[in-house]
C-alpha positions as CSV (number, residue, x, y, z in Angstrom):
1,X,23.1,-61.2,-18.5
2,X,22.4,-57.6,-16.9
3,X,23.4,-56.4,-13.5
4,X,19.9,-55.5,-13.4
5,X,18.8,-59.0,-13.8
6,X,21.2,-60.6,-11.6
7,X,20.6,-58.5,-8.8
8,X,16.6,-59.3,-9.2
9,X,17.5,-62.8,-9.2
10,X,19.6,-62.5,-6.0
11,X,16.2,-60.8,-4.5
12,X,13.9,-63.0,-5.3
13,X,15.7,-66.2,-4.1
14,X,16.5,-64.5,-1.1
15,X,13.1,-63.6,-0.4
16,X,12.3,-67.6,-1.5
17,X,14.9,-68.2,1.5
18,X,12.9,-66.8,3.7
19,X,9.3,-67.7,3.1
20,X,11.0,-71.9,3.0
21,X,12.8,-70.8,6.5
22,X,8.8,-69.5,8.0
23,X,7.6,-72.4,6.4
24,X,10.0,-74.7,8.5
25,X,9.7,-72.5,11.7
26,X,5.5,-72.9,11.3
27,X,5.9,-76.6,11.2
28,X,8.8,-76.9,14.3
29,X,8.0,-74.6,16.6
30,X,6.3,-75.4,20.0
31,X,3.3,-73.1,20.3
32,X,0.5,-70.2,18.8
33,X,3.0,-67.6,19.5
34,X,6.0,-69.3,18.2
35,X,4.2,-70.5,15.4
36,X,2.9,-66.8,14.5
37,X,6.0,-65.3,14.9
38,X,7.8,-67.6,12.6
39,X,4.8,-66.7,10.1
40,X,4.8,-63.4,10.5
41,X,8.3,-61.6,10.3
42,X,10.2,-64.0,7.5
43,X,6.8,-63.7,5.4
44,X,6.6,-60.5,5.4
45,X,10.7,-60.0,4.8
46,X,10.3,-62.7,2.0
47,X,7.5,-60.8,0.2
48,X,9.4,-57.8,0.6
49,X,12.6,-58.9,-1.1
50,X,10.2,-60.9,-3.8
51,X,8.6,-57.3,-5.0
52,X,11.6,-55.4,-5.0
53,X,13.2,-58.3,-7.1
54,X,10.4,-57.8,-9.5
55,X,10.5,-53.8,-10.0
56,X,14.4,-54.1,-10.3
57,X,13.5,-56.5,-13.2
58,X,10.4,-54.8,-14.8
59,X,11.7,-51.5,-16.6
60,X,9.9,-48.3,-15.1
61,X,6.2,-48.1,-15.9
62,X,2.9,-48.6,-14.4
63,X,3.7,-52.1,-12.9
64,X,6.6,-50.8,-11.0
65,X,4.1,-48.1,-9.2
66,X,2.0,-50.4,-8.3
67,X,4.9,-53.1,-7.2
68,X,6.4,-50.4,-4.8
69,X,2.7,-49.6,-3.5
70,X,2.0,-53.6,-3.0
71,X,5.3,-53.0,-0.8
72,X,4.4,-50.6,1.5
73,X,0.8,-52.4,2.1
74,X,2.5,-55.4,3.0
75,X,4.9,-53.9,5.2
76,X,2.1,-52.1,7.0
77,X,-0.5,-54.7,7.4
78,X,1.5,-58.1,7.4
79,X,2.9,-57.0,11.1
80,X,-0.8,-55.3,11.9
81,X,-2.5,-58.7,11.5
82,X,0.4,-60.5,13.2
83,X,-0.2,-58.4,16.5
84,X,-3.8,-58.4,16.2
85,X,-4.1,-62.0,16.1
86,X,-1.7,-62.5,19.2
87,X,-3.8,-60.3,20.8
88,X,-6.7,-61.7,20.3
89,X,-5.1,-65.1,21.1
90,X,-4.1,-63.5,24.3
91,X,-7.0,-62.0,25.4
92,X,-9.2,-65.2,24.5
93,X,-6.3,-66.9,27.3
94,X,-4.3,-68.7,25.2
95,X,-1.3,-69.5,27.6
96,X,2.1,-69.2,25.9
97,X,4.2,-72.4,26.4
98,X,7.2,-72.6,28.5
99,X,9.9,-74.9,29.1
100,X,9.4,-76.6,32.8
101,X,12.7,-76.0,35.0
102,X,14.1,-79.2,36.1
């Protein structure tokens, strides 16, 4: 087996790490906020490490341009939408939860 292909495989079970770990963190977190965070930041660092799993395993061509530019989209607008939708859910008054002091 290649280093090549080994070192895609490490990426893209990595990034499978983190979409499971959002996944769990969407289901057992407490609120909206919580809840978006958790889908937000490992999705986007799970999608991430997925595509750049992919070009290392794809030789150079066509598919590995468009790979790397499927990259930079997501990096750009995966954390835009995050942030627009809290705001939104903010503005609208959605209260974020906190614990009550005993």
């Amino acid at each position: 087996m290649e280093p090549l292909h080994i070192a895609s495989a490490i990426l893209v079970f990595g990034g499978t790490f983190f979409m499971v770990v959002g996944s769990i963190g969407l289901i057992r977190l407490p609120d909206f906020y919580a809840r978006l965070h958790a889908a937000g930041k490992p999705d986007t660092l799970g999608e991430i490490l997925i595509v750049l799993g992919l070009i290392l395993y794809e030789p150079f061509s066509f598919i590995t341009v468009k790979l790397f530019f499927l990259s930079f989209f997501i990096l750009v607008a995966n954390p835009t939408a995050t942030h627009a939708v809290a705001m939104a859910a903010y503005k609208r008054g959605l209260i974020p939860w906190r614990k009550e002091h005993r």
